[in-house]
N, CA, C and O atoms as a GROMACS GRO file, in nm:
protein
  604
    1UNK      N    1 -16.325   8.356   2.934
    1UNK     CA    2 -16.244   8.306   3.041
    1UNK      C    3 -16.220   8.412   3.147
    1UNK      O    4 -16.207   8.394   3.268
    2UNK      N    5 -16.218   8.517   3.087
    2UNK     CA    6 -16.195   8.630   3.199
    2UNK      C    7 -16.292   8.657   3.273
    2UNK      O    8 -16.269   8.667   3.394
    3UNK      N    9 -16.426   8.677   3.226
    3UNK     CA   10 -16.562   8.687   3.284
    3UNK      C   11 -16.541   8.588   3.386
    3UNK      O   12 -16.547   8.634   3.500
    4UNK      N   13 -16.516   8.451   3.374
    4UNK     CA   14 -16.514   8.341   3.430
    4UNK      C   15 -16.475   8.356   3.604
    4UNK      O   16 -16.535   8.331   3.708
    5UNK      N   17 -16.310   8.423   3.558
    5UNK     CA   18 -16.220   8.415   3.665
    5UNK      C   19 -16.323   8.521   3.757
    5UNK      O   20 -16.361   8.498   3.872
    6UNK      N   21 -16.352   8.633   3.680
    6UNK     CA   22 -16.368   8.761   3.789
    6UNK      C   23 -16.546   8.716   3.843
    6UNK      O   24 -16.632   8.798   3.876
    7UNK      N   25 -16.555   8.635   3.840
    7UNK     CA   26 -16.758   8.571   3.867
    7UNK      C   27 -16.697   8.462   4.005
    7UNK      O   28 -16.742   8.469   4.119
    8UNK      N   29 -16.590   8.369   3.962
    8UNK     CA   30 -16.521   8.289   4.116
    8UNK      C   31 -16.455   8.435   4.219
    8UNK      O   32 -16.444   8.401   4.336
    9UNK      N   33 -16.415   8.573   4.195
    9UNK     CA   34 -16.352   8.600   4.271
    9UNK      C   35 -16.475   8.679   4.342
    9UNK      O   36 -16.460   8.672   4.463
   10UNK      N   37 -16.582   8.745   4.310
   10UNK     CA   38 -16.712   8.768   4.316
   10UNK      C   39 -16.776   8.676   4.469
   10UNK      O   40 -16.792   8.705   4.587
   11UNK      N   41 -16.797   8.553   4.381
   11UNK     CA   42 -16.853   8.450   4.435
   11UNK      C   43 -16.773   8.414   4.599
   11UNK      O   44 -16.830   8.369   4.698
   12UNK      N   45 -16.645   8.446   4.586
   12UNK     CA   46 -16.529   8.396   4.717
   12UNK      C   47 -16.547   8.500   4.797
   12UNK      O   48 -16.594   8.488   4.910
   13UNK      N   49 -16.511   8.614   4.746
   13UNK     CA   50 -16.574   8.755   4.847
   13UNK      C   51 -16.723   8.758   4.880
   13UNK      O   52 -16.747   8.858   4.948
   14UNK      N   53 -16.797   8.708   4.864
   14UNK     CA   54 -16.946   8.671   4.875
   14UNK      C   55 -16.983   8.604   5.029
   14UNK      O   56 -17.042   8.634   5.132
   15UNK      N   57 -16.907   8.497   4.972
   15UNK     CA   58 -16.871   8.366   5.084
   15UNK      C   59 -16.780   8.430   5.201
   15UNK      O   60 -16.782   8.413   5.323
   16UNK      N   61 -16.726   8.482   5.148
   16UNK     CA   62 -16.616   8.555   5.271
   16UNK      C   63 -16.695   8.632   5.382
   16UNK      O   64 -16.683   8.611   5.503
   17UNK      N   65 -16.786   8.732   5.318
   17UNK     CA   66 -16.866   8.828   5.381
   17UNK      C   67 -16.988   8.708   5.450
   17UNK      O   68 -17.035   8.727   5.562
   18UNK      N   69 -17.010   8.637   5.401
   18UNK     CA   70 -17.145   8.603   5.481
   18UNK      C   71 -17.075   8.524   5.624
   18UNK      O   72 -17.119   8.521   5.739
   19UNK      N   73 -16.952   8.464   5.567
   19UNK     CA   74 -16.917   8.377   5.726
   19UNK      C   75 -16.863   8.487   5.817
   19UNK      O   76 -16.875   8.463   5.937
   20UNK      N   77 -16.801   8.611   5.783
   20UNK     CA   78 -16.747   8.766   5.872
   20UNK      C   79 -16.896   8.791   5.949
   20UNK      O   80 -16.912   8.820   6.068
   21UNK      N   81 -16.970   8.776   5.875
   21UNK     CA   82 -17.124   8.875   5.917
   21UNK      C   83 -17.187   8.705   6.031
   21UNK      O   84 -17.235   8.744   6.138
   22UNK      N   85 -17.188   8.608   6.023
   22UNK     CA   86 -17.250   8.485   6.099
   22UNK      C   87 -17.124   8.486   6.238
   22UNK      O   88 -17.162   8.466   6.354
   23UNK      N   89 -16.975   8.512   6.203
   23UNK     CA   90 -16.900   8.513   6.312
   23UNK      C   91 -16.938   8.634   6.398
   23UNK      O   92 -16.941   8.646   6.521
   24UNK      N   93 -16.963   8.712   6.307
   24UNK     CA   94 -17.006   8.827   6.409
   24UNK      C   95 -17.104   8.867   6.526
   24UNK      O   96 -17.089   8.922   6.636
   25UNK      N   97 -17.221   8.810   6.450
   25UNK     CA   98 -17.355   8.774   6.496
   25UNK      C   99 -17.328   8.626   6.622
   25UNK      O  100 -17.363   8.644   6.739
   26UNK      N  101 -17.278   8.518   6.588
   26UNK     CA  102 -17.251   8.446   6.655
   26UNK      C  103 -17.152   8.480   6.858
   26UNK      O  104 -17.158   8.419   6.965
   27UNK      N  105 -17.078   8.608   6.809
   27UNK     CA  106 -16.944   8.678   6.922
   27UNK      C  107 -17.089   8.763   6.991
   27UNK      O  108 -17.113   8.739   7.109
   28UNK      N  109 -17.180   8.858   6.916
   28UNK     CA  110 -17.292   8.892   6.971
   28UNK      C  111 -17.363   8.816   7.053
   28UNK      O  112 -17.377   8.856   7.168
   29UNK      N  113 -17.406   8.726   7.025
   29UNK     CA  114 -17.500   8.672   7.066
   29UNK      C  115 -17.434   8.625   7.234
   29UNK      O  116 -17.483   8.634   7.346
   30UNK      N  117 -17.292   8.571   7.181
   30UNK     CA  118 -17.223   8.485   7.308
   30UNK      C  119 -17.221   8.631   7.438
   30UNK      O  120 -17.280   8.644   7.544
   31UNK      N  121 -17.140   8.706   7.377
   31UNK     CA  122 -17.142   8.843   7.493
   31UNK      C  123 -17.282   8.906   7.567
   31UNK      O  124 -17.304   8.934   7.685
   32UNK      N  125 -17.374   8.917   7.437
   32UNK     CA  126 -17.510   8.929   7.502
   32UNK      C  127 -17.632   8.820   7.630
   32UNK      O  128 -17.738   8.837   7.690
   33UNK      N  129 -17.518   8.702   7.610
   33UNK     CA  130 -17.546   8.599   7.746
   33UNK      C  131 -17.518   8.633   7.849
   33UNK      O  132 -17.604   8.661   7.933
   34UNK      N  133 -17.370   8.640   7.875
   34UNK     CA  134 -17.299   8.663   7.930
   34UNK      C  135 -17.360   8.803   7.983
   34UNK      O  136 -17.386   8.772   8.099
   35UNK      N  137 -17.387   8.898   7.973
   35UNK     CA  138 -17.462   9.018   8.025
   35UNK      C  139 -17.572   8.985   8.102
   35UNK      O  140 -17.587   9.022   8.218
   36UNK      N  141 -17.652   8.913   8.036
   36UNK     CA  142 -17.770   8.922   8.051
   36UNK      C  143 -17.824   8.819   8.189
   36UNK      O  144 -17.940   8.796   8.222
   37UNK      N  145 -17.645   8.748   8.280
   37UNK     CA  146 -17.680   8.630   8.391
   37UNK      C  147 -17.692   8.693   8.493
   37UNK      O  148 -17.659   8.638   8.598
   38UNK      N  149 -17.732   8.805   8.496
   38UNK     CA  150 -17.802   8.862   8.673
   38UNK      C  151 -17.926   8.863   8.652
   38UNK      O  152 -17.988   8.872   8.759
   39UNK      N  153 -18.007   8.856   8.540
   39UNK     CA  154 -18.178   8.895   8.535
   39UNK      C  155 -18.197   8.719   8.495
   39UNK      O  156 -18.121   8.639   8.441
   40UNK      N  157 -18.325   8.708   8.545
   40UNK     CA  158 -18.386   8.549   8.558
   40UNK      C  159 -18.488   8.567   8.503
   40UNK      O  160 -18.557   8.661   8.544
   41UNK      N  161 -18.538   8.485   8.392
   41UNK     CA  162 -18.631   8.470   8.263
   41UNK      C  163 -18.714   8.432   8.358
   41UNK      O  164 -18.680   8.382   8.466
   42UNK      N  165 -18.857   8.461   8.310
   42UNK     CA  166 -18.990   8.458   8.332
   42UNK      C  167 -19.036   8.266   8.400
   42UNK      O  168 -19.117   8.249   8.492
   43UNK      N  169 -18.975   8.165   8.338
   43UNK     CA  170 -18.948   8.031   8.323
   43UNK      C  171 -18.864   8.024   8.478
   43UNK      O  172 -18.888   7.951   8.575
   44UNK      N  173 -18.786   8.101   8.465
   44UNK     CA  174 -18.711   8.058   8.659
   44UNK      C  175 -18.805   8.137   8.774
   44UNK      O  176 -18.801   8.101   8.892
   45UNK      N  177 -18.878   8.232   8.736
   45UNK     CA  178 -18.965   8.284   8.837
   45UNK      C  179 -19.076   8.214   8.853
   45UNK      O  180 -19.110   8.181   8.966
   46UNK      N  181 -19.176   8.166   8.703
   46UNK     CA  182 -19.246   8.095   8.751
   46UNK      C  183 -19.238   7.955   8.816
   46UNK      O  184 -19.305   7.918   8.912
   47UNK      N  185 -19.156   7.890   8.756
   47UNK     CA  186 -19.055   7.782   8.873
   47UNK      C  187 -19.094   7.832   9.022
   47UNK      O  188 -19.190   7.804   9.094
   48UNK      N  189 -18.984   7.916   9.039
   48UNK     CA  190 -18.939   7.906   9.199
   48UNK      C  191 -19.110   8.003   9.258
   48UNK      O  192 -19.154   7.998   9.373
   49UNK      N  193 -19.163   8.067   9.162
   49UNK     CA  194 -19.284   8.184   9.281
   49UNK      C  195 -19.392   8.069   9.313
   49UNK      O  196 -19.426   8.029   9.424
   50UNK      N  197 -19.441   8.022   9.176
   50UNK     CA  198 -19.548   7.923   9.138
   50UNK      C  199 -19.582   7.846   9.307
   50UNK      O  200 -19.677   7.906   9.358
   51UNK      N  201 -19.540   7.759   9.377
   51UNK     CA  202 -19.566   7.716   9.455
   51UNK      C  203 -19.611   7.758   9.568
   51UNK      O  204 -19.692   7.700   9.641
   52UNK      N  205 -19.537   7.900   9.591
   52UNK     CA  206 -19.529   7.969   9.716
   52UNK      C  207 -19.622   8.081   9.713
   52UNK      O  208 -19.646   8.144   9.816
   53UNK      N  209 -19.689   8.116   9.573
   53UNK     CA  210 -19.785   8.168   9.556
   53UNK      C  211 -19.909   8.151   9.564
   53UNK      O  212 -19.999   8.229   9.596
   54UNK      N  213 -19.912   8.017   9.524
   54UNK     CA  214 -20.050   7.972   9.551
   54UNK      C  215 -20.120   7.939   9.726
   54UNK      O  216 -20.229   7.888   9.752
   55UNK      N  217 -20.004   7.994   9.835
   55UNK     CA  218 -20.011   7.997   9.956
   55UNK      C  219 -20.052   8.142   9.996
   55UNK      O  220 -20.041   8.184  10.112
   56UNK      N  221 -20.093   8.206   9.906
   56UNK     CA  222 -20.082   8.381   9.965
   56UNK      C  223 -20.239   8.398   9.956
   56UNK      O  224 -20.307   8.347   9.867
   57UNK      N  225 -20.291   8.479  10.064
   57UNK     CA  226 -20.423   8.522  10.101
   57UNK      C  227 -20.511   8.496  10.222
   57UNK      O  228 -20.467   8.425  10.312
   58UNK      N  229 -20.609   8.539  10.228
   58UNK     CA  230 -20.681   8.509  10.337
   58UNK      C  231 -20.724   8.330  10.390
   58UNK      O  232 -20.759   8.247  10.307
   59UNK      N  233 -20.712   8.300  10.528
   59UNK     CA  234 -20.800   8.219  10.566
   59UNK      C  235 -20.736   8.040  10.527
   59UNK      O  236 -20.799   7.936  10.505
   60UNK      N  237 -20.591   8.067  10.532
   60UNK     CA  238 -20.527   7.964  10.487
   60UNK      C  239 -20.466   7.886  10.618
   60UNK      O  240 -20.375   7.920  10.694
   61UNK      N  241 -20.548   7.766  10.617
   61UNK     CA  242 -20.504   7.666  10.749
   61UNK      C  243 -20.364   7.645  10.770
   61UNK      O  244 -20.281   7.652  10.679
   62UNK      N  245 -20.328   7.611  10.926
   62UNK     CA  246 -20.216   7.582  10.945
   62UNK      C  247 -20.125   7.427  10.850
   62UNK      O  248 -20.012   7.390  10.821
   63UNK      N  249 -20.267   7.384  10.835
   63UNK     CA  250 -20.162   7.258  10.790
   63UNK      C  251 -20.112   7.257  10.662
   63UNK      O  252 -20.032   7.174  10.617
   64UNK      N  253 -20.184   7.395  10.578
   64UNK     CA  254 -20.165   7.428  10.459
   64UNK      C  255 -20.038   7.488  10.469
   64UNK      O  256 -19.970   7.461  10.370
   65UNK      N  257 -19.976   7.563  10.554
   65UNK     CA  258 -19.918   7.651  10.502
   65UNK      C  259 -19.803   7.614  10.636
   65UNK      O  260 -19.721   7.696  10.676
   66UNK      N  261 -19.822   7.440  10.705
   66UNK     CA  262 -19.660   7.349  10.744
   66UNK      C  263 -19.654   7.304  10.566
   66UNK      O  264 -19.538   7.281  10.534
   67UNK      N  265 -19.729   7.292  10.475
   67UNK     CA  266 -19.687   7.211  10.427
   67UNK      C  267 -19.566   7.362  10.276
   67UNK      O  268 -19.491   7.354  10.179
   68UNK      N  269 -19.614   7.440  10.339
   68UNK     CA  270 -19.547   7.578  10.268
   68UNK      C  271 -19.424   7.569  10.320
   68UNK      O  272 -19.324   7.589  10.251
   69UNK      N  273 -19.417   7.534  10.456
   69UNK     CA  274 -19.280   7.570  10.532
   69UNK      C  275 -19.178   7.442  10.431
   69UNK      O  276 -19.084   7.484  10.364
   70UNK      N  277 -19.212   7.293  10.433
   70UNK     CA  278 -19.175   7.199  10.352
   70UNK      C  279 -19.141   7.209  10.238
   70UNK      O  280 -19.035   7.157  10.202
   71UNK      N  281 -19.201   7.262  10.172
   71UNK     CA  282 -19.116   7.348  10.033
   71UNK      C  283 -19.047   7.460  10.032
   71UNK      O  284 -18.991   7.498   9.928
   72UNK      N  285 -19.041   7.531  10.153
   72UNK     CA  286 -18.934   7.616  10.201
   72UNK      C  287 -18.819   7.558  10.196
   72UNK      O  288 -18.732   7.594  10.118
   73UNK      N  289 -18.804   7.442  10.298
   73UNK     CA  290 -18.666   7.350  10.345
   73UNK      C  291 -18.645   7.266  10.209
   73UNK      O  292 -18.529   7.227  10.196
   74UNK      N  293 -18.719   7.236  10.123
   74UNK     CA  294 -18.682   7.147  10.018
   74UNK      C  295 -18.594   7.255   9.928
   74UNK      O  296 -18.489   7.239   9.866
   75UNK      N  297 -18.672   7.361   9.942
   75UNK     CA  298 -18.598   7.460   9.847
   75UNK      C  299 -18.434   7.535   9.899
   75UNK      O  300 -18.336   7.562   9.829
   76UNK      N  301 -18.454   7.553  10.041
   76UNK     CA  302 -18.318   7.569  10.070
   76UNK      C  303 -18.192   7.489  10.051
   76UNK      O  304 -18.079   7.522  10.016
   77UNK      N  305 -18.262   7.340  10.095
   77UNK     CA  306 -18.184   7.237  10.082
   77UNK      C  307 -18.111   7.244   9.968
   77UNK      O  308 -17.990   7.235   9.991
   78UNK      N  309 -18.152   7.261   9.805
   78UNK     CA  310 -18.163   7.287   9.666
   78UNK      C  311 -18.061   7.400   9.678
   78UNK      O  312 -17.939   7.392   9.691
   79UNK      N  313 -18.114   7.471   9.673
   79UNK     CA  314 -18.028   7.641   9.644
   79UNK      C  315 -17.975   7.677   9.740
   79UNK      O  316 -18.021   7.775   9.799
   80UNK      N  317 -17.842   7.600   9.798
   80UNK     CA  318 -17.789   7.675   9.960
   80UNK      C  319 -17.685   7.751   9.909
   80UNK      O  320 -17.618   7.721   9.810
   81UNK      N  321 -17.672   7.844   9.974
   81UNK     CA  322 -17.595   8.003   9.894
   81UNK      C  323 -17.627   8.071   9.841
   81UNK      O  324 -17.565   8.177   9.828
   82UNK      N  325 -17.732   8.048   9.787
   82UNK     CA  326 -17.760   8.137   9.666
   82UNK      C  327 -17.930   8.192   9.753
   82UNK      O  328 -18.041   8.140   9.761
   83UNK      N  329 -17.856   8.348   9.816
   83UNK     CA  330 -17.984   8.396   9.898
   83UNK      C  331 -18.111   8.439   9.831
   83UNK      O  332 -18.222   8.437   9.885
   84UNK      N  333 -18.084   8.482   9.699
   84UNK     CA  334 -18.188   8.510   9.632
   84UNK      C  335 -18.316   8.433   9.623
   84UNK      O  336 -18.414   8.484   9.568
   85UNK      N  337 -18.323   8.291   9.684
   85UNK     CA  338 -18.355   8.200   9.669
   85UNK      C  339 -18.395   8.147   9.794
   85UNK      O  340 -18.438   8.033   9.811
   86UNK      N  341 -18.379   8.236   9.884
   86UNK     CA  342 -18.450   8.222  10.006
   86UNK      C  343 -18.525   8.303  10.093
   86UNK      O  344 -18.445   8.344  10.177
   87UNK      N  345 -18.644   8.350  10.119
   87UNK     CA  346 -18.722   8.384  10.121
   87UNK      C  347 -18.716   8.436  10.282
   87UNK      O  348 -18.675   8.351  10.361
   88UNK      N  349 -18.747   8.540  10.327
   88UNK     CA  350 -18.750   8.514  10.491
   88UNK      C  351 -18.886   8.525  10.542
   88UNK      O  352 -18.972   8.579  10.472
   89UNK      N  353 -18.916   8.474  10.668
   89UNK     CA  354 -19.047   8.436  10.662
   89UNK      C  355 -19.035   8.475  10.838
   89UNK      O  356 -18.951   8.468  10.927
   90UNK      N  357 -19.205   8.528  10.816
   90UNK     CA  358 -19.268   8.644  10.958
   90UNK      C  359 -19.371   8.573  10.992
   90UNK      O  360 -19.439   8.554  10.891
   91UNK      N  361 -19.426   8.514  11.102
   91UNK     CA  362 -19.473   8.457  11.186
   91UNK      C  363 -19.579   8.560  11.328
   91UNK      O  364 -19.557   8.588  11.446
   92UNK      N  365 -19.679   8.583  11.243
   92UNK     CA  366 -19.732   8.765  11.369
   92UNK      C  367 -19.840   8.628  11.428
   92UNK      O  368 -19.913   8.591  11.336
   93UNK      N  369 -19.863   8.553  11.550
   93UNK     CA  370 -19.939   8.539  11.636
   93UNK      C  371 -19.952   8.369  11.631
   93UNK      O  372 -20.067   8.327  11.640
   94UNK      N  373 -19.879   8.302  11.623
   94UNK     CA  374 -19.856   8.190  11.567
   94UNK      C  375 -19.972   8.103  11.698
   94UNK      O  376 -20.084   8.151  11.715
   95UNK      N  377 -19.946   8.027  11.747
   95UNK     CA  378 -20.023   7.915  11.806
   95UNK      C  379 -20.124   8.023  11.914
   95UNK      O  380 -20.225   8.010  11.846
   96UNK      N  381 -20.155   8.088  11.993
   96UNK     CA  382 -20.232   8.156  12.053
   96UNK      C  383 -20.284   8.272  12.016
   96UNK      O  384 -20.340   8.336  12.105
   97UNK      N  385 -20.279   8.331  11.880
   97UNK     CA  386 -20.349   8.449  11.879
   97UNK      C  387 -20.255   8.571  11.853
   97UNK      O  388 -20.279   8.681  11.804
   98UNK      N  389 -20.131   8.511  11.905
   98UNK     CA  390 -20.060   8.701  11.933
   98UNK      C  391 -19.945   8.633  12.024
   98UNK      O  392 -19.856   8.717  12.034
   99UNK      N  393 -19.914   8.534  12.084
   99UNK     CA  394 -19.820   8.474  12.155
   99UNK      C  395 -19.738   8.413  12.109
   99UNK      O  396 -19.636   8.399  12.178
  100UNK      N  397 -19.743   8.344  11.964
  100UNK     CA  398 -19.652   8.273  11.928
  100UNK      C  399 -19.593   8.375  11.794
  100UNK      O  400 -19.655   8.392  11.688
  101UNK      N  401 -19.495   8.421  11.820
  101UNK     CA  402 -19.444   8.546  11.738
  101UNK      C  403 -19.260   8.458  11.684
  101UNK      O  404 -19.173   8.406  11.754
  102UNK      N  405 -19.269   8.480  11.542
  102UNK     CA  406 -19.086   8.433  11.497
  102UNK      C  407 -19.103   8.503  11.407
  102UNK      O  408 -19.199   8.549  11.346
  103UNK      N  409 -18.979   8.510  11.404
  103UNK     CA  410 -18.884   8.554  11.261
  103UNK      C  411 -18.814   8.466  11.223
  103UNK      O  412 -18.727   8.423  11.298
  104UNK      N  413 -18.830   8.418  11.103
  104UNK     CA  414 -18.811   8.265  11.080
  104UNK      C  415 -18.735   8.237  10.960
  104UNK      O  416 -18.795   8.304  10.876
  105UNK      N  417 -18.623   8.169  10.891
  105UNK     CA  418 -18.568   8.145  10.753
  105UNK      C  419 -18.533   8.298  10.706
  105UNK      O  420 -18.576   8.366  10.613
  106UNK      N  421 -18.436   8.326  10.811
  106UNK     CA  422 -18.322   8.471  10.753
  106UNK      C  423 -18.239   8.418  10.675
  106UNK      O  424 -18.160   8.326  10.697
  107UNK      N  425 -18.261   8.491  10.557
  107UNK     CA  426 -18.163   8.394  10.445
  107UNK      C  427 -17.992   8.478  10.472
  107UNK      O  428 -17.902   8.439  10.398
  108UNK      N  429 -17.965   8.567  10.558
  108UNK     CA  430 -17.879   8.592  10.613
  108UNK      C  431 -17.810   8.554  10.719
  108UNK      O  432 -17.723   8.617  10.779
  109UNK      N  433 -17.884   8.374  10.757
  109UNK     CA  434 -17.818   8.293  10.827
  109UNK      C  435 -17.658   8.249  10.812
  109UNK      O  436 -17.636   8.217  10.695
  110UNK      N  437 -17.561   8.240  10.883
  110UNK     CA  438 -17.456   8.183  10.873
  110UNK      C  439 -17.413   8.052  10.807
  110UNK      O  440 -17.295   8.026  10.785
  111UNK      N  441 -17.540   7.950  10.769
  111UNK     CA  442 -17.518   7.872  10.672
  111UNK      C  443 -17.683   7.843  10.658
  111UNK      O  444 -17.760   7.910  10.727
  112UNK      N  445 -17.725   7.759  10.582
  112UNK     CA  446 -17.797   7.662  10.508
  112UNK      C  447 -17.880   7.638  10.572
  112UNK      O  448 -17.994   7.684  10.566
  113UNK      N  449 -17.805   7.498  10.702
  113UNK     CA  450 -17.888   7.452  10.796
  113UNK      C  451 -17.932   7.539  10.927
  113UNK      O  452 -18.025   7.488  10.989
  114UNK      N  453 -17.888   7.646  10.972
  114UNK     CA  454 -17.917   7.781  11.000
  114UNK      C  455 -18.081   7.764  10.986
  114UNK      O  456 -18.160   7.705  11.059
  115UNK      N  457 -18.105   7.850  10.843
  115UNK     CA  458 -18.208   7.897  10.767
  115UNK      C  459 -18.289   7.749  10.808
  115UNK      O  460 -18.345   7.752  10.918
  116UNK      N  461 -18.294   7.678  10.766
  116UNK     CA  462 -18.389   7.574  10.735
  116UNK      C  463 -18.440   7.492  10.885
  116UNK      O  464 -18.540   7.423  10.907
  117UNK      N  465 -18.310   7.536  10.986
  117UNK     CA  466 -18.363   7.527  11.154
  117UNK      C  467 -18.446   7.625  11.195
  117UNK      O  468 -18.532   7.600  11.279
  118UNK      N  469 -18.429   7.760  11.136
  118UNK     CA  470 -18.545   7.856  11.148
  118UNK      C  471 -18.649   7.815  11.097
  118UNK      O  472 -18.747   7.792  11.167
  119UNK      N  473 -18.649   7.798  10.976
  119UNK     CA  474 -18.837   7.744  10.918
  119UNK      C  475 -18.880   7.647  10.994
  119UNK      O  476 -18.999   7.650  11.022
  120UNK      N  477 -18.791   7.529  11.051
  120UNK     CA  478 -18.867   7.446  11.117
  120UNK      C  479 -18.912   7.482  11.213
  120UNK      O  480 -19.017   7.426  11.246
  121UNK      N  481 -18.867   7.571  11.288
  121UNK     CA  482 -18.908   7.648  11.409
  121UNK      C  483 -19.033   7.730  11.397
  121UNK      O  484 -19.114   7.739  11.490
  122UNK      N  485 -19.047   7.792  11.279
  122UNK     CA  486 -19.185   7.857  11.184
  122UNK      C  487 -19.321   7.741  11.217
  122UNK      O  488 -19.434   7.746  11.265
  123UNK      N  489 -19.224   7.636  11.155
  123UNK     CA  490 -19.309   7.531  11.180
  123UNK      C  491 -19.404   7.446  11.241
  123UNK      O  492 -19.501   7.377  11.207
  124UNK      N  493 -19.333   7.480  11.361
  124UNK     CA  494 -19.379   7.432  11.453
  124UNK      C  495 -19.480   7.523  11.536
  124UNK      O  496 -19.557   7.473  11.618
  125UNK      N  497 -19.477   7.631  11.514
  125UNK     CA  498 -19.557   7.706  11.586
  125UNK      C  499 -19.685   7.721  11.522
  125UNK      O  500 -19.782   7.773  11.576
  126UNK      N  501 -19.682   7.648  11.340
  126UNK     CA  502 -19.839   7.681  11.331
  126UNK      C  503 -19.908   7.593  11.339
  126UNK      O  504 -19.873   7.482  11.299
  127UNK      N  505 -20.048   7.620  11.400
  127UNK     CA  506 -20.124   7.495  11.461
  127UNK      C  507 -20.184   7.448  11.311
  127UNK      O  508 -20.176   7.520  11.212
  128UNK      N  509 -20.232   7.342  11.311
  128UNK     CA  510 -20.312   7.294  11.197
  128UNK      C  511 -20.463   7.344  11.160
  128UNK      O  512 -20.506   7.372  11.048
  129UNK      N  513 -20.533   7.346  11.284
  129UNK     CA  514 -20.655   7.414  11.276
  129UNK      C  515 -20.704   7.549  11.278
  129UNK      O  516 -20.824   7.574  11.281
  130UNK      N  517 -20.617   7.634  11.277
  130UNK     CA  518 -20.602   7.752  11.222
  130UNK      C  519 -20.601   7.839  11.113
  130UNK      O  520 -20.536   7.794  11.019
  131UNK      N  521 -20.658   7.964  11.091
  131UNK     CA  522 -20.645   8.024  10.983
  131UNK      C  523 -20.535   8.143  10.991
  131UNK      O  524 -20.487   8.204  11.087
  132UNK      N  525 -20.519   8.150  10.877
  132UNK     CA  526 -20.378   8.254  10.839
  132UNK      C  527 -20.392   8.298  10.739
  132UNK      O  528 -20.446   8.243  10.643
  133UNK      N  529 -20.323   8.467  10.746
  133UNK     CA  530 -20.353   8.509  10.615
  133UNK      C  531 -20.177   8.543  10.609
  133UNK      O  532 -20.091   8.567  10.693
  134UNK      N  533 -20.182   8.528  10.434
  134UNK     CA  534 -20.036   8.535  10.454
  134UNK      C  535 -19.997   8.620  10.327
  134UNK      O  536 -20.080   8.621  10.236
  135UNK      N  537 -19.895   8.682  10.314
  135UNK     CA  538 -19.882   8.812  10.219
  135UNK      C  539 -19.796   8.762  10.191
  135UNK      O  540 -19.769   8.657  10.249
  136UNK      N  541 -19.682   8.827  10.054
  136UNK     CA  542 -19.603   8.782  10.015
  136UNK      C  543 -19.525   8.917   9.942
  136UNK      O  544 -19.580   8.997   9.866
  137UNK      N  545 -19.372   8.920   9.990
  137UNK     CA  546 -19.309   9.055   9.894
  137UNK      C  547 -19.189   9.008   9.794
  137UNK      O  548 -19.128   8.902   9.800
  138UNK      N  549 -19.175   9.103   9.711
  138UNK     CA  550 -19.128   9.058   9.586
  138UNK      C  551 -19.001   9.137   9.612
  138UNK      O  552 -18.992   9.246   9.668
  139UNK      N  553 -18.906   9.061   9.561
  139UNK     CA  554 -18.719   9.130   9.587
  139UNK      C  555 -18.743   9.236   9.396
  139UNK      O  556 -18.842   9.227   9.322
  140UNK      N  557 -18.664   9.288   9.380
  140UNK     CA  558 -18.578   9.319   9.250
  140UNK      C  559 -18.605   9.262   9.141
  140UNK      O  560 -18.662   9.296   9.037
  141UNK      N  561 -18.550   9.164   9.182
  141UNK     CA  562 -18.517   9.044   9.039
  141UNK      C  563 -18.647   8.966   9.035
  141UNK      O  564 -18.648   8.903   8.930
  142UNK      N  565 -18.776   8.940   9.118
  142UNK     CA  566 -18.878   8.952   9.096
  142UNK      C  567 -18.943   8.812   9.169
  142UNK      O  568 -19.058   8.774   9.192
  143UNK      N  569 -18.832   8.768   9.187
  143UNK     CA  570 -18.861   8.636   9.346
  143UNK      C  571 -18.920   8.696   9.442
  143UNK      O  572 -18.893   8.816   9.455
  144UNK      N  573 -19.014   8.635   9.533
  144UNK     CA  574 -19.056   8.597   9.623
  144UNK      C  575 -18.948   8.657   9.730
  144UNK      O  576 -18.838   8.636   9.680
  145UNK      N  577 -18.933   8.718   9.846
  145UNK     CA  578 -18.814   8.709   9.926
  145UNK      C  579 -18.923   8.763  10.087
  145UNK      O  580 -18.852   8.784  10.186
  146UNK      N  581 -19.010   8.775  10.100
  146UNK     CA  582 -19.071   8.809  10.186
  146UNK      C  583 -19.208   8.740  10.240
  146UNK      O  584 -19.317   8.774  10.194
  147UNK      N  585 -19.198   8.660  10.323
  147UNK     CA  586 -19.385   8.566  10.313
  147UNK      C  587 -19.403   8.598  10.479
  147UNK      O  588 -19.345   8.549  10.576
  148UNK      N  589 -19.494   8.688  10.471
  148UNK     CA  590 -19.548   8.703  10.637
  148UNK      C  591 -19.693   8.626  10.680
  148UNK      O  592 -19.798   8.646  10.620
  149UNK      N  593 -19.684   8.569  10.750
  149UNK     CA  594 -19.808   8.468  10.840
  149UNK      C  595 -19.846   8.531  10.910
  149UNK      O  596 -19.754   8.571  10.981
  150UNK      N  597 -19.970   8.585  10.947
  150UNK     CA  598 -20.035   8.649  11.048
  150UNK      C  599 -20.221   8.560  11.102
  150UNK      O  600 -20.318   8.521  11.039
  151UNK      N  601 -20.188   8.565  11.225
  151UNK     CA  602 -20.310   8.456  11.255
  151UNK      C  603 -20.422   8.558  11.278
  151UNK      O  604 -20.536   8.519  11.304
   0.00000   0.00000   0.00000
């Protein structure tokens, strides 16, 4: 009987320790989230770069790259405030060669529709039958934040 008792008190301190050690691990895990919401998993970059990437390089028509500006404004529309998420966009020779020059979607616009009146303005200046080569720079956190058009 004694064996008995001291094998349940065994068994309770057992049980005790494994739920101390799962609460613990569980308070870890929660704090280690919580740290970890300024850096953006591989899954939100390829999201947001994916589209705007496949616009970067030589010899890319204008109508290719109104339809870049369009997922610009869809995307601002989406993420307004949150600048990380908006890209500013350079415009070197837009409809003539060297004459049609913007600076276009400063995500340091005063609001939203700001930014997204600039891209349309981007917009409009690139002709359709045109080629463009267009570069692209990468912020920090590993977005997209820089797309220059040059004719």
């Amino acid at each position: 009987m004694e064996n008995a008792s001291k094998a349940l008190i065994i068994a309770g301190a057992i049980l005790l320790s494994i739920l101390i050690i799962a609460l613990g691990i569980f308070i870890f895990n929660q704090a280690k989230g919580a740290i970890n919401t300024n850096t953006l998993d591989s899954t939100t970059l390829s999201t947001f770069n994916s589209p705007i990437e496949s616009y970067e390089g030589e010899a890319k028509l204008g109508s290719n790259l109104r339809s870049l500006m369009g997922t610009l404004i869809t995307n601002a529309a989406s993420n307004e405030g949150a600048a990380e998420y908006l890209p500013s966009v350079t415009l070197d020779g837009g409809a003539g060669g060297g004459n049609g020059q913007a600076n276009g979607g400063d995500p340091a616009a005063s609001n939203g529709q700001e930014y997204i009146n600039q891209l349309k303005d981007v917009r409009a200046l690139l002709v359709n039958s045109h080629n463009y080569s267009v570069d692209l720079g990468y912020g920090d956190s590993g977005l997209v934040n820089q797309i220059t058009i040059t004719y």
